[in-house]
C-alpha positions as CSV (number, residue, x, y, z in Angstrom):
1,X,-194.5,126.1,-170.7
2,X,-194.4,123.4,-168.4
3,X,-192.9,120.1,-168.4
4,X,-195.3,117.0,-167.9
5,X,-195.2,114.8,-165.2
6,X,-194.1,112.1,-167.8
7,X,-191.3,114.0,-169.0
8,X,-189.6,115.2,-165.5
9,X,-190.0,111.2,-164.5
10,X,-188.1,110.2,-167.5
11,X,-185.6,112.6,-166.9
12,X,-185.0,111.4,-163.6
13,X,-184.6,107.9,-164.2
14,X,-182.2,108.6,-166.8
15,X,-179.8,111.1,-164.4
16,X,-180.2,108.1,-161.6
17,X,-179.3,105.6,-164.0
18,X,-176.2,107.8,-165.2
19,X,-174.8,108.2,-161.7
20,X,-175.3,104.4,-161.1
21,X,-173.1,103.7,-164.7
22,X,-170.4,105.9,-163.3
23,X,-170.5,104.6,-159.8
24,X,-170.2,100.8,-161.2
25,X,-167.4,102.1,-163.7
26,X,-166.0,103.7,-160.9
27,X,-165.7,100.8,-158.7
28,X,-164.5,98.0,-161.7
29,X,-161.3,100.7,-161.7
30,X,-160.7,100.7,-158.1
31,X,-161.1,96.5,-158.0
32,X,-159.1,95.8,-161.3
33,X,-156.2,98.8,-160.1
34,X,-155.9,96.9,-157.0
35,X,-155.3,93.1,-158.5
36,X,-153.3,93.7,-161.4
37,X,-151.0,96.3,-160.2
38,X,-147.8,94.3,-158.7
39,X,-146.8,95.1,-155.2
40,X,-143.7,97.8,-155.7
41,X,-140.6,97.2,-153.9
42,X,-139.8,99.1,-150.9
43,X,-137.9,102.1,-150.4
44,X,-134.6,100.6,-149.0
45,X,-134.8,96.8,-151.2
46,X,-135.1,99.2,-154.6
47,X,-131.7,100.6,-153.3
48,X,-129.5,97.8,-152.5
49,X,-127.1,97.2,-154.8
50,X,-126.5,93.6,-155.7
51,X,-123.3,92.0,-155.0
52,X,-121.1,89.1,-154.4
53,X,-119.4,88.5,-151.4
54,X,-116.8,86.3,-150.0
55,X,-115.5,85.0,-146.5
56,X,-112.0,86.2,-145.7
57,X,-110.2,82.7,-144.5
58,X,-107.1,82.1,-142.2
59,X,-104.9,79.2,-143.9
60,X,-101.3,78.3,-144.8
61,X,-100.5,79.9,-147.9
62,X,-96.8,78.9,-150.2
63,X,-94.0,81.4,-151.2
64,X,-93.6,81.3,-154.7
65,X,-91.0,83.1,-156.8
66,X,-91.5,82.7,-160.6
67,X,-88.5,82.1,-162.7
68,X,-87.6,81.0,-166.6
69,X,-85.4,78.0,-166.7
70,X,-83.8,76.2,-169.0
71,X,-83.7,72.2,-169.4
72,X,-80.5,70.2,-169.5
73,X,-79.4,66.9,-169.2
74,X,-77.2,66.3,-166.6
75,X,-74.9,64.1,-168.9
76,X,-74.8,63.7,-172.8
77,X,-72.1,62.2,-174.7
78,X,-70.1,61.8,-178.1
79,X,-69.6,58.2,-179.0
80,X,-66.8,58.0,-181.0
81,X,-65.3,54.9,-182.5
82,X,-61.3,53.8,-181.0
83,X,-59.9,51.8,-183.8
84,X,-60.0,52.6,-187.5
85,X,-62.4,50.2,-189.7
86,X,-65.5,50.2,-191.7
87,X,-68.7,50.4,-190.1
88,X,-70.1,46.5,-190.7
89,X,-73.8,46.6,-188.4
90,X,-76.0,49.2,-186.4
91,X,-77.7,47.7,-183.7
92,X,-80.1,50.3,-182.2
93,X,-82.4,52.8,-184.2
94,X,-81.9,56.6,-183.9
95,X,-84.1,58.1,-181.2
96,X,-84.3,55.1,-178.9
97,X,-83.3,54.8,-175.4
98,X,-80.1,52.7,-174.8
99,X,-79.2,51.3,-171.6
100,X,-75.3,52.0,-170.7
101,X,-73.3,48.8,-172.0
102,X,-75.7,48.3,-174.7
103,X,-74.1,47.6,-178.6
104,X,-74.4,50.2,-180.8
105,X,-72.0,50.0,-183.9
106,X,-69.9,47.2,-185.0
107,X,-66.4,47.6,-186.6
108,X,-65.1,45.0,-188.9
109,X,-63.9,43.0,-186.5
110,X,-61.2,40.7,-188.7
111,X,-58.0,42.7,-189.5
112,X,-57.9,43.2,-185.0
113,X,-58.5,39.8,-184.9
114,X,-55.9,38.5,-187.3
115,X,-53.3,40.6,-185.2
116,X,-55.0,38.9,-181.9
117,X,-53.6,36.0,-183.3
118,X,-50.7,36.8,-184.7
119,X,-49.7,38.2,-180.7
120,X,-50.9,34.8,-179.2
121,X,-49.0,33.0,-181.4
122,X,-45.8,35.1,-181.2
123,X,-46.6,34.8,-177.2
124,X,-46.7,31.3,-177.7
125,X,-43.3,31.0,-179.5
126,X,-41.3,33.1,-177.0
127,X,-43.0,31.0,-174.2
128,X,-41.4,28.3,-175.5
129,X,-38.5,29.8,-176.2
130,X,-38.0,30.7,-172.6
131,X,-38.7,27.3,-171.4
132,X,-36.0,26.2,-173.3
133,X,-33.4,29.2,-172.0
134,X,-34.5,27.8,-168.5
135,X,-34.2,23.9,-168.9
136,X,-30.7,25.3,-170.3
137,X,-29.7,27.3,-167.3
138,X,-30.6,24.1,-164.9
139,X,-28.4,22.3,-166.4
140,X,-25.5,25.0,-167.1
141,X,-25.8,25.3,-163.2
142,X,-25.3,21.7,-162.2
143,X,-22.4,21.2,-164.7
144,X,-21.0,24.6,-163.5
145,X,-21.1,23.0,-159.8
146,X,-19.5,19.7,-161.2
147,X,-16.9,22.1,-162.7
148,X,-17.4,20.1,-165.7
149,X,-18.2,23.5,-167.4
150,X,-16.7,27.5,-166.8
151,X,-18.7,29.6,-164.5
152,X,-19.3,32.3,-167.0
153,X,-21.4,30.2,-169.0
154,X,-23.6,29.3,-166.8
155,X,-23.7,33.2,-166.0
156,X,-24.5,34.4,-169.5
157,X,-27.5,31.9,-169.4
158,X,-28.9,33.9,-166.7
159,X,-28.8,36.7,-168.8
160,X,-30.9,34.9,-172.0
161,X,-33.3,33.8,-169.3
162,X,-34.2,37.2,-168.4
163,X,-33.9,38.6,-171.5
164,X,-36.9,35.7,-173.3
165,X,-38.8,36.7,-170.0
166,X,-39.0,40.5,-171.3
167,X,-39.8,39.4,-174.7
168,X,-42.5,36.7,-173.2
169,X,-43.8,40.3,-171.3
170,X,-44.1,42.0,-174.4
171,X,-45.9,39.5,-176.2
172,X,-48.3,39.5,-173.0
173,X,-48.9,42.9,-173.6
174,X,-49.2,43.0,-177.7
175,X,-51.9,40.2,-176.4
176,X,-53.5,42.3,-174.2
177,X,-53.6,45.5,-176.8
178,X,-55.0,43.4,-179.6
179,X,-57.4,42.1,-177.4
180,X,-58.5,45.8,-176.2
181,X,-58.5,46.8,-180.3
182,X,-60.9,44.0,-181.1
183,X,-63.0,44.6,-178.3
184,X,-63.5,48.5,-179.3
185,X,-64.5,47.2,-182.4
186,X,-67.9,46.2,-180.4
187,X,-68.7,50.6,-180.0
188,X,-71.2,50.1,-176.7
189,X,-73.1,53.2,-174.9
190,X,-71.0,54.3,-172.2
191,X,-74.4,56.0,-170.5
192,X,-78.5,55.3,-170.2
193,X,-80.0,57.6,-172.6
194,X,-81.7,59.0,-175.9
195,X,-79.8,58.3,-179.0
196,X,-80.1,61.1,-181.4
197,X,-79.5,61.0,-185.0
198,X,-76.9,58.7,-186.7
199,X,-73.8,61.0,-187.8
200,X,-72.4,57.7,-189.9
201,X,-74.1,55.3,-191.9
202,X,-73.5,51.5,-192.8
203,X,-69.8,51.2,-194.8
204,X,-68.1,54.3,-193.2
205,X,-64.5,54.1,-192.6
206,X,-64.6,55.5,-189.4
207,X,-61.2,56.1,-186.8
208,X,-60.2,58.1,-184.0
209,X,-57.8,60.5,-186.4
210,X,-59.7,60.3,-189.8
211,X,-63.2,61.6,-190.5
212,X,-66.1,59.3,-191.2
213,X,-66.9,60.3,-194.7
214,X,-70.9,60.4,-193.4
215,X,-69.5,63.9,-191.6
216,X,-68.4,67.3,-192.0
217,X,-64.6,67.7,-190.3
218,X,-65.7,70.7,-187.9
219,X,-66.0,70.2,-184.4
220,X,-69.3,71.9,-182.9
221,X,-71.3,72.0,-179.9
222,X,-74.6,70.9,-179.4
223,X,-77.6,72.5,-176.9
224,X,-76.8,69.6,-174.3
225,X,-73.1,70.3,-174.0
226,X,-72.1,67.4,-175.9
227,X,-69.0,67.7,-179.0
228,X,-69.5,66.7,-182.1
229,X,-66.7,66.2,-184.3
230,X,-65.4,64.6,-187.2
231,X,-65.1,61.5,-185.2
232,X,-68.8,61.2,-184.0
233,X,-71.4,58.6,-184.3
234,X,-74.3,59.1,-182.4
235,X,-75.2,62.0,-179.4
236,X,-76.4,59.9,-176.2
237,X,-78.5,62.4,-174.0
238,X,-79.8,61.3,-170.6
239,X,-82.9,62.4,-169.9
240,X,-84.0,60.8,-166.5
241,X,-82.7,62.4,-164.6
242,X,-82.7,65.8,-165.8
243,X,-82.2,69.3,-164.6
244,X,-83.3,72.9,-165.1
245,X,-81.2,75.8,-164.3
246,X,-82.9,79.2,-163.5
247,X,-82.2,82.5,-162.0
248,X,-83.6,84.1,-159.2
249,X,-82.8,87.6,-157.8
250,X,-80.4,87.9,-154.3
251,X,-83.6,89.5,-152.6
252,X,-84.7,86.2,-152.3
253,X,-81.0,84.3,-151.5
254,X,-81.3,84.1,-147.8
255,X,-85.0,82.2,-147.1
256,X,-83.7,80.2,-150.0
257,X,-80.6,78.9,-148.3
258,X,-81.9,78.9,-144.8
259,X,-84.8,76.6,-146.0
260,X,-82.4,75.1,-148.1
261,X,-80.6,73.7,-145.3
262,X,-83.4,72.4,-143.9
263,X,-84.6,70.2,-146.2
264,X,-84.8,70.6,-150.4
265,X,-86.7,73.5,-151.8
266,X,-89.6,72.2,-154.3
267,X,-89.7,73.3,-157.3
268,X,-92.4,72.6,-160.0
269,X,-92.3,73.6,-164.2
270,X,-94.8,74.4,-165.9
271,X,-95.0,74.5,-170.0
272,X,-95.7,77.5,-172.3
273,X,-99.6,76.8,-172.0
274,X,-99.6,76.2,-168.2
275,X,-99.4,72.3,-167.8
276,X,-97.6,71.1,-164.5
277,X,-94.9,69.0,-166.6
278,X,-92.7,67.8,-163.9
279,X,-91.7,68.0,-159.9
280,X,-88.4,68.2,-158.6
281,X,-86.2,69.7,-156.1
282,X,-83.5,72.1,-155.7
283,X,-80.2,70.3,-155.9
284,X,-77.5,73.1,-156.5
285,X,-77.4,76.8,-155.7
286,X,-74.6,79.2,-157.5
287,X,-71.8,80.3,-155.6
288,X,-71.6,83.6,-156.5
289,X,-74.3,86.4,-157.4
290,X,-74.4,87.7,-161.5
291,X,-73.3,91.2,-160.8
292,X,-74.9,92.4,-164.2
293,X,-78.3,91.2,-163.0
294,X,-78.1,90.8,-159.3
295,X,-79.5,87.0,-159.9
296,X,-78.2,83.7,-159.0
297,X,-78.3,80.7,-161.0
298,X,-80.2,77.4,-159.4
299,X,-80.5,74.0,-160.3
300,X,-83.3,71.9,-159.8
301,X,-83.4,68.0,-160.4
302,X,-86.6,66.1,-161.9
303,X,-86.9,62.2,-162.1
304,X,-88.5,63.2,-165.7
305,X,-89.9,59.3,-165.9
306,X,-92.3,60.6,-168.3
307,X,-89.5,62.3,-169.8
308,X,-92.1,65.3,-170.4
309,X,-89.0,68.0,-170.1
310,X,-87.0,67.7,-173.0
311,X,-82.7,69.1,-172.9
312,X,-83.0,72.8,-174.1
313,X,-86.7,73.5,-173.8
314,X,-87.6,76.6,-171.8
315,X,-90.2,75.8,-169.2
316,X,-92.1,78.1,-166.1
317,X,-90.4,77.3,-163.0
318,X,-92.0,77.7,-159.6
319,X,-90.2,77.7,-156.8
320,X,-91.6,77.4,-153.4
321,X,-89.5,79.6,-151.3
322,X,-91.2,79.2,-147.7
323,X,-94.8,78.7,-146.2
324,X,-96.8,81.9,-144.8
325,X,-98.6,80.6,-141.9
326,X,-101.8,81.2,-140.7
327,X,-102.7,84.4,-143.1
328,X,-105.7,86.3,-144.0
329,X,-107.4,85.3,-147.5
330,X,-109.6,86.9,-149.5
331,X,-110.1,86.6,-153.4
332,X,-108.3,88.7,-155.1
333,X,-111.4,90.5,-157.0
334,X,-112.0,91.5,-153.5
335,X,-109.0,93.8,-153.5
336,X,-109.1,97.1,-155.0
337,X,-106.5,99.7,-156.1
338,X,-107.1,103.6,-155.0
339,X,-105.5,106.6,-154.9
340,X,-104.2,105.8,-151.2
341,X,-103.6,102.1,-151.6
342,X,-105.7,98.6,-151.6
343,X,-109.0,98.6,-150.1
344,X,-111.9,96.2,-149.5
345,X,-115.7,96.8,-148.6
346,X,-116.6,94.6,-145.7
347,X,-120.3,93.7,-145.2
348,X,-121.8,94.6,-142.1
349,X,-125.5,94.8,-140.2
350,X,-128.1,95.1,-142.1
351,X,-125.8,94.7,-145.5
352,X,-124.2,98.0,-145.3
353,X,-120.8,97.9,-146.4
354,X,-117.8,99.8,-145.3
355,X,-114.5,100.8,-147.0
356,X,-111.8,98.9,-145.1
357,X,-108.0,99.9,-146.2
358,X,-105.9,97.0,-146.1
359,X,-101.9,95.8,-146.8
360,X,-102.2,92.6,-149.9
361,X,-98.5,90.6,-149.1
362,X,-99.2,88.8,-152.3
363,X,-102.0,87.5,-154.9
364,X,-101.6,84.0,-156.9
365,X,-104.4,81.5,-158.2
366,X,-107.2,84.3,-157.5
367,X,-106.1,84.8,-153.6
368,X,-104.8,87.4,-152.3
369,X,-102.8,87.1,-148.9
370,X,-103.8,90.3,-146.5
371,X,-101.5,91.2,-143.9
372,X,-103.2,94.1,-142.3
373,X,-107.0,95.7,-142.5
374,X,-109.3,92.8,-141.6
375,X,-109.3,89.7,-140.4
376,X,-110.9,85.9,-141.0
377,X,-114.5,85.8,-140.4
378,X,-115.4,88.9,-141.9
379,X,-117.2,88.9,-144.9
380,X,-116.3,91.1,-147.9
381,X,-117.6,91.8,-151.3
382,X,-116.2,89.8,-154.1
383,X,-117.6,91.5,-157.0
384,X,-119.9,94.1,-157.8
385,X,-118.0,96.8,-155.9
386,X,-117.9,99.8,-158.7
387,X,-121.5,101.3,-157.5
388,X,-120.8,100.9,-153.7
389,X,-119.4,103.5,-151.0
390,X,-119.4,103.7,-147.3
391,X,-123.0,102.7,-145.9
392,X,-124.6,101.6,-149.1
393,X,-126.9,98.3,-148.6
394,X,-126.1,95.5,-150.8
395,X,-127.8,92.7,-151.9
396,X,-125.8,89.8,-151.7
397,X,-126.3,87.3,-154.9
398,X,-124.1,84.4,-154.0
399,X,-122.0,84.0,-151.0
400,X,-118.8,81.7,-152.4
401,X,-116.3,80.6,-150.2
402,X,-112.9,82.5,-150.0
403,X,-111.2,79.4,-150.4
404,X,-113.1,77.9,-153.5
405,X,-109.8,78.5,-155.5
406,X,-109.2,75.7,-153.3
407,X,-105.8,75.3,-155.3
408,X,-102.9,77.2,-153.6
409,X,-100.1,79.0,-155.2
410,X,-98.5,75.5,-155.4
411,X,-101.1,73.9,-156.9
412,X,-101.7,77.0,-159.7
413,X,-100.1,77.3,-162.9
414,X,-98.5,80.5,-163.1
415,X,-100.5,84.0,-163.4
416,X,-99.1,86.6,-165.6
417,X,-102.2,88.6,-165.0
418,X,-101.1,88.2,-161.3
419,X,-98.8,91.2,-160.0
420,X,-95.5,90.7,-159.1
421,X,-94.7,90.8,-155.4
């Protein structure tokens, strides 16, 4: 049976139309494939590995050597009263700072000055007394010469003369002691410093051989090197200026006497936390090496105006040994520790990196000081270094400068997490 005309026409224009459908399916793919699908990355930027890098810098970098010390005020003493009495006035307040001269305690004053005038007036009666012997021995002389009287009389006055001048001495001297007594009834600060507590209080019978009964009668010693007895009033420390006392090992004795001698070492301390307390210098260095520990003990002076270091306290010392002039610095997350030493990667054309080995003389405040391996100019990788190896490209995220820890070893507080050179 065969088809109509109809039909095949029909059947045409459908199988057209199909192939038209497709085609315009066909060519929305292609179109919306080629806008909405993002540009992929080539080959060699999907492999660099991103990074941060660094600019190894030639400067002038400190030579620290980190110590403990220990505070201590160069002077601190035990006022104790010089004449026995009752302890009448206070005139200062524990804890305040007293100027050298200043009152502190008053004695009763009136039993020294009863015998004050009791030697003035004896004083006064053997003066007299010895004007008399003299106007005697005048006269005794001229009758002696007139022979109106024997020689020997006028020879024992002689005698009595001298002898009410001894006794006019004495009484000069009992002046003088009574005198000193009552004036050590007036107890004054014999140095500038801190008082600390009272020992005594208002109505103590205090004296240079009894005990105040405000006090224990042991004799002890306190952290400033101060004695406290029986006896004592008050504890004056000085603190400005003050001292610290550290130890350093002999490996570092020479550079610190040659430099030494050349002008004073600086030295700065540091608190617990890290806080630059105070600045002073080197003013003593021991004269002999601790054979146990193969230290030696150093003093350094602060003006402590602030009085921010306290006698006793422990503080972080720093002491600036020398300068290194003119080194290489990198940071120290530059550095890295393998199985054949320190290395860095150092960026090169076209970003590649290459493993550089290299000598670190020392790391402080995030710098490390390079002595060997590369020099300034050269361009390392700060971070980012665990996925790299020689010829890898990197991507560098941030280029800081090496020196953007701007703040030296000097100006650092100090870095446990830094190793020990």
């Amino acid at each position: 049976m065969k088809s109509s005309p109809q039909l095949l026409t029909r059947r045409r224009l459908r199988i057209i139309g199909a192939l038209v459908v497709v085609g315009l399916v066909a060519f929305g793919v292609s179109r919306w494939s080629g806008h909405a699908a993002p540009a992929g990355p080539r080959p060699a930027d999907a492999a660099a590995v991103p990074v941060t890098a660094a600019i190894a810098t030639q400067r002038d970098v400190p030579e620290i050597v980190d110590a403990i010390g220990n505070v201590q005020s160069i002077d601190a003493v035990s006022v104790q009263p010089r004449v026995v009495g009752t302890i009448e006035k206070l005139e200062f307040s524990p804890g305040q700072d007293v100027k050298a001269g200043q009152e502190l305690f008053l004695i009763d004053p009136r039993p020294y000055q009863a015998a004050l005038d009791q030697a003035k007036a004896q004083l006064a009666h053997d003066e007299g007394v010895l004007s008399e012997a003299q106007m005697d021995l005048t006269r005794y002389q001229t009758l002696a010469q007139q022979k109106s009287i024997a020689g020997q009389k006028a020879q024992d006055q002689v005698y009595v003369v001298a002898q009410d001048k001894g006794s006019v001495e004495l009484d000069q001297a009992n002046v003088e002691t009574a005198q000193l007594n009552l004036d050590y009834c007036h107890i004054t600060a014999p140095i500038s410093g801190r008082a600390g507590s009272l020992l005594v209080d208002v109505g103590n019978l205090v004296g240079p051989t009894g005990g105040s009964s405000g006090s224990g009668t042991s004799t002890s010693s306190t952290t400033s090197g101060a004695q406290t007895g029986a006896d004592t009033l008050v504890i004056i420390t000085q603190l400005k200026p003050i001292y610290a006392s550290f130890n350093v090992s002999q490996d570092n004795l020479d550079a610190i006497k040659r430099n030494q001698a050349i002008a004073p070492l600086a030295v700065d301390a540091y608190s617990q936390a890290g806080k630059l307390l105070a600045k002073g210098k080197v003013t003593l260095i021991n004269n002999q090496v601790n054979t146990s520990t193969g230290t030696v003990m150093l003093q350094a002076t602060f003006a402590n105006q602030d009085a921010a270091l306290w006698p006793g306290e422990y503080v972080s010392v720093q002491l600036v040994v020398g300068m290194r002039r003119n080194v290489v610095t990198v940071p120290a997350s530059a550095v890295m520790v393998g199985p054949n030493g320190d290395y860095v990667y150092v960026i090169g054309a076209g970003n590649k990196v290459k493993r550089v080995d290299v000598q670190e003389a020392a790391r402080r405040g995030g710098i490390s000081v390079i002595s060997k391996g590369i020099a300034a100019g050269q361009k390392v990788v700060a971070t980012g270094q665990y996925r790299l190896d020689d010829g890898t490209v990197v991507a560098v995220q941030q280029t800081p400068a090496a020196n953007k820890t701007e703040q030296t070893a000097q100006d650092s507080p100090p870095a446990a997490a830094d190793p020990p050179q």
